[in-house]
Each structure stands twice: as structure tokens, then as C-alpha cells.
C-alpha positions as CSV (number, residue, x, y, z in Angstrom):
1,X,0.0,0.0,0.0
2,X,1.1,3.3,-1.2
3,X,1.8,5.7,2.0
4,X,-0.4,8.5,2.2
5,X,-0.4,12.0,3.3
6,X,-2.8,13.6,5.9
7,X,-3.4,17.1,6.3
8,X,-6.3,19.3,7.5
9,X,-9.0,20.1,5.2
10,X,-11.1,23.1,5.9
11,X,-14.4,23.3,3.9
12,X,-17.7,25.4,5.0
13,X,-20.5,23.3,6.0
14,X,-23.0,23.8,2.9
15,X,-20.3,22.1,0.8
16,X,-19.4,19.5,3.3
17,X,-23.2,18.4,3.3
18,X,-23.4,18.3,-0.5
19,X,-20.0,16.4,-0.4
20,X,-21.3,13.7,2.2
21,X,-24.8,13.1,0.1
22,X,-22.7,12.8,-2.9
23,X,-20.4,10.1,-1.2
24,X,-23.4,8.4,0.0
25,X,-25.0,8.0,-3.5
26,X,-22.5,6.5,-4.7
27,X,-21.2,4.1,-1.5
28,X,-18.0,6.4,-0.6
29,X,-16.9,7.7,2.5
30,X,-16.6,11.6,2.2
31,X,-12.8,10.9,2.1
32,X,-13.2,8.6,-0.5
33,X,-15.6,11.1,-2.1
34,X,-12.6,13.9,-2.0
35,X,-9.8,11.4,-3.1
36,X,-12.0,10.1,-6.1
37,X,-12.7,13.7,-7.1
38,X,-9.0,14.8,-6.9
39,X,-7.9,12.1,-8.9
40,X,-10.0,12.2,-11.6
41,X,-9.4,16.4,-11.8
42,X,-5.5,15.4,-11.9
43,X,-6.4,13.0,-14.7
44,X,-8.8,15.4,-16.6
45,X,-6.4,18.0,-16.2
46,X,-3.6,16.3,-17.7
47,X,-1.3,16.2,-14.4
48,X,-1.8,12.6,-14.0
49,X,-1.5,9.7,-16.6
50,X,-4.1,6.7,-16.3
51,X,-3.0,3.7,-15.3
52,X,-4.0,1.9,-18.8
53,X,-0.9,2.1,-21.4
54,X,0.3,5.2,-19.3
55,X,-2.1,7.5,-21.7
56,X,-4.1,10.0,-21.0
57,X,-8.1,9.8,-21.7
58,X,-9.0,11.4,-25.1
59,X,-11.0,14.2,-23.9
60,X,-8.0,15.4,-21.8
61,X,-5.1,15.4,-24.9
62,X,-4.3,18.4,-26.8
63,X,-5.3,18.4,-30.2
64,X,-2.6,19.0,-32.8
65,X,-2.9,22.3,-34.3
């Protein structure tokens, strides 16, 4: 297992609630919730390659030009 980094995450309570109904409808912890959603910004973004064939999902590449 990969080690992982804590740190303090302040966050008003509106988006907390929103975040914890989110992770609920789809069987995540709030954590979970966060980690999923940082990830997959990194990947859309184009800060992270995807695990398959080290590319990065078509929507995210630049297109030549």
C-alpha cells in the first residue's frame, strides 16, 4: 500500500453536506468522495496519466494544431 499523506482540510459546512450526500449516492466515504474527485481532476487536467498504457483519456489530450 502506497503511504499516504494527511493534512487538514477546511471546507464550510453547505459544501461538506453536499459532499457527504454525494459520497453516500455512490457508496464512498466523504474521504473517499474527495480522493476520487481529486484524482479524476488530476487526470482530466492532464497532471496525471491513467494507469491503462500510461495514456491520457481522449478528452484530456491536446489536439494538434
Amino acid at each position: 500500500m502506497k503511504d499516504k499523506k494527511s493534512f487538514v482540510l477546511r471546507i464550510d459546512q453547505a459544501a461538506y453536506q453536499l459532499l457527504e450526500k454525494w459520497a453516500a449516492d455512490e457508496f464512498r466515504s466523504v474521504n473517499g468522495q474527495i480522493e476520487y474527485l481529486l484524482q479524476r481532476a488530476l487526470i482530466e487536467s492532464g497532471r496525471k496519466k491513467t494507469k491503462e498504457q500510461g495514456e491520457m483519456p481522449a478528452k484530456s489530450r491536446k489536439q494538434p494544431g
